[in-house]
N, C-alpha and C positions, 0 to 999 in steps of 0.2 A: 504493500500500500504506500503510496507517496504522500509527501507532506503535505502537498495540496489537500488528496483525499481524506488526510488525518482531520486539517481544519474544518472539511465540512460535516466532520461527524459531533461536530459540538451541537449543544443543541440550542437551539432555535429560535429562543429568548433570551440571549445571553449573550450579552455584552462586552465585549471586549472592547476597553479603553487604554489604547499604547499610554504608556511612561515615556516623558518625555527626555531628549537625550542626555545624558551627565554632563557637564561640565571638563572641563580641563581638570579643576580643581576635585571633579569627583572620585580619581581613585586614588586622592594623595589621602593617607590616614592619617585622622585627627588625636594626637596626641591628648587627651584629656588631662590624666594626670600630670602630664606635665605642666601643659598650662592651669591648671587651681591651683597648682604649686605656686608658680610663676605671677598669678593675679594676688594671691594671697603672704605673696611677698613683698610685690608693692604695695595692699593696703598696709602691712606693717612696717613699711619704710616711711610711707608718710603719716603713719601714727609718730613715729621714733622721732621724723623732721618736725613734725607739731610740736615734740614732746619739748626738743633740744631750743627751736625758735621759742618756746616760753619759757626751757633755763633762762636764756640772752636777755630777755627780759624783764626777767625779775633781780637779774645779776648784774646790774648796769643800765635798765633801758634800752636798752641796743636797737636801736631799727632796723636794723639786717635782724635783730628776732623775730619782731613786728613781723618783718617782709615772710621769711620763711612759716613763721605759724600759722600766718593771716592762707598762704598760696598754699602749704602742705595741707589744711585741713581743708581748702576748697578743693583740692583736688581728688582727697582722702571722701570729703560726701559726695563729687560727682559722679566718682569712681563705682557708687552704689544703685545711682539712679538709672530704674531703668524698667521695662515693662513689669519687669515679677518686684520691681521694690521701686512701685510709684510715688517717688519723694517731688517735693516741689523743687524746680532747679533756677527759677529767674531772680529769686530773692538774693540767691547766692552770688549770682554775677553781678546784678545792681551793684550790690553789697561790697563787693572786692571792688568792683570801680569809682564807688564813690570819694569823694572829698575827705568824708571822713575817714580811713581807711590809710588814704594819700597820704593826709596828714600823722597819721600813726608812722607809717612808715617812711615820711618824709621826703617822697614825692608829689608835692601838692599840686607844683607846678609843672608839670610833667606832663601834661595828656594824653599825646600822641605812643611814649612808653608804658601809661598805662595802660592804654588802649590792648595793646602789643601784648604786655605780658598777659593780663587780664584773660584774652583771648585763646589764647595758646594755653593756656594751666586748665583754662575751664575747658576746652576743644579736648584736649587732651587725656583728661579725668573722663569725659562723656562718653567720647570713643570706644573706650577700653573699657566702660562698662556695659557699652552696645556689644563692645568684639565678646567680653564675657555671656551675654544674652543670646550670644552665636552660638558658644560652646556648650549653653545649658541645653538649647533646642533642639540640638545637632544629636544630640546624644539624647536627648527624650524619643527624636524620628528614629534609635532603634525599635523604639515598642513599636511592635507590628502594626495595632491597634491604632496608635496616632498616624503612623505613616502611610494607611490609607487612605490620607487627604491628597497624596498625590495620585489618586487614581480616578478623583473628581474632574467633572468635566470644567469647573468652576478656575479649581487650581489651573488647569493645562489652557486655560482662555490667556489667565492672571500672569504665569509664567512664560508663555509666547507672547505677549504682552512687554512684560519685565525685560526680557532676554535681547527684545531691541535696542537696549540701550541702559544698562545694570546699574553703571557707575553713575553717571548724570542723574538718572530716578532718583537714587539711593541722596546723593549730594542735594537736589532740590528738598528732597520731603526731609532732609535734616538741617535744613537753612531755615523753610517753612513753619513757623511755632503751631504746627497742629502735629494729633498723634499720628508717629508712625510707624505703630505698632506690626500693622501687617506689612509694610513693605519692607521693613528689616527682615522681618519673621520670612517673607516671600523669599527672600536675596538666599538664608540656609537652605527653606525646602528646594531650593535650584541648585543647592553645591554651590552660592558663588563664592569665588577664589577671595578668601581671610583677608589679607593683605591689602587686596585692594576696596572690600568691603571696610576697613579701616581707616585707610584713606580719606575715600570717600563719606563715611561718616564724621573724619577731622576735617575736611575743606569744608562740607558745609555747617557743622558746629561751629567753625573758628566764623565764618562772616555771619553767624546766627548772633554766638556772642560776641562779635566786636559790635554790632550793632545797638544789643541791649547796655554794651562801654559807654556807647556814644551817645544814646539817652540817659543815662547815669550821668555823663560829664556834664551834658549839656541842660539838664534841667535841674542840676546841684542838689538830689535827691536826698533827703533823709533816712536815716533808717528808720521813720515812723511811718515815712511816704513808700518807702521801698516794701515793709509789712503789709501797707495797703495795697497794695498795686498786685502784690503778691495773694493777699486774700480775695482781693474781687477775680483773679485768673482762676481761684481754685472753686470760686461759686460758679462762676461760668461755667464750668469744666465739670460740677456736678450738677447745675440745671441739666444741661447738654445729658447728661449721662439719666437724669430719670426723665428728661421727654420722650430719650430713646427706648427705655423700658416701658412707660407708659403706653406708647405706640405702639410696640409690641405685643404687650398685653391685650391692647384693646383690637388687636387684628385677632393673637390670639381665641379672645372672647368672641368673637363675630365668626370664627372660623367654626368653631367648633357648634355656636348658634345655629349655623345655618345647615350642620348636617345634624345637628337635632329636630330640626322643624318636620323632617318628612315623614319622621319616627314617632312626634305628638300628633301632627295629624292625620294619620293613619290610625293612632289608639284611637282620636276622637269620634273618627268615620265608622268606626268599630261599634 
């Protein structure tokens, strides 16, 4: 019997939906342990540089403490933020480029430098707890069970989609302040290649947060102002989130309404 004739002895309701091709990066193996080794190195490096920039500190004053405590613990909370440990992150970058901040460490005058560093620490911390959000998912798609989402017609629309153009998607929706939840998540179920999903995640973090710099600089923000700005983001963000449950529900209720009704009346006609 040939392979031809084998296919047609499937039967006859049954779907077969192709997996769509791997990646370059799909048969390079993911080191796991190595990297939680390696991410949980550096949070405890920049626990250690927090620790030592608040020696400096209390042992002199020092603005190079200032500098190091103030950049190692933003990088140490950005390093965490991330789909499964949804922390608020814009308070933090206000925060480091404000005035107040400047003046701690003695760059007041400075802008353009703060801009710069400001950018790069907080780009930097964000990235690499996105690349870490890589590695948790990567390695959940061995359960069989999850990894049947690439057998959706849904995924193979979203991934041929993606696949025209990986790096740029990936760089816009993290320049973009909305969630981008699925399209990271999208970038693993594709295999796309680490390195440059990292990248791509620091170019557009870095012109995300140079730009939250430069509203900081330029509206001489408080940290009273910067608490607020930061709480109306996170009501928005939960309006948003139970309009959307609400609307669901209520499609729910309506769905299940309407194949009720055939069922009362029929009893009624009875």
């Amino acid at each position: 019997m040939t392979e031809d004739q084998d296919h047609g002895t499937a039967e006859p309701h049954t779907i077969v939906v192709p997996a769509p091709a791997p990646s370059a990066a799909a048969g390079r193996p993911i080191g796991y342990r190595l990297w939680f080794i390696c991410f949980g190195g550096w949070l405890v490096a920049m626990a250690l540089a927090a620790r030592g920039g608040l020696y400096l500190v209390d042992h002199g004053g020092s603005t190079i403490g200032w500098a190091v405590w103030m950049l190692a613990l933003t990088a140490l909370y950005l390093s965490l933020c991330c789909t499964l440990i949804p922390l608020p992150t814009t308070w933090i970058v206000l925060l480091a480029a404000s005035d107040m901040m400047a003046g701690q460490v003695g760059i007041a005058g400075h802008g353009p430098a703060r801009l710069v560093v400001v950018a790069t620490v907080c780009a930097l911390g964000s990235s690499l707890a996105n690349l870490n959000e890589y590695h948790i998912v990567a390695y959940l798609m061995k359960i069989r069970r999850l990894a049947r989402i690439r057998e959706t017609r849904l995924y193979l629309a979203a991934s041929k989609w993606f696949g025209k153009s990986p790096f740029w998607i990936l760089m816009l929706f993290n320049f973009v302040p909305i969630p981008v939840d699925v399209i990271r998540w999208l970038a693993v179920l594709t295999h796309y290649d680490r390195g440059k999903f990292y990248v791509a995640n620091f170019v557009g973090r870095w012109f995300r947060y140079a730009l939250c710099a430069v509203v900081s600089l330029g509206m001489d923000l408080t940290p009273r102002q910067i608490l607020i700005i930061q709480a109306v983001l996170v009501a928005v963000a939960v309006v948003k989130f139970l309009l959307q449950r609400g609307r669901k529900a209520r499609r729910d209720f309506e769905g299940q309404a309407s194949e009720a009704a055939p069922i009362v009346g029929g009893a009624e006609g009875a």
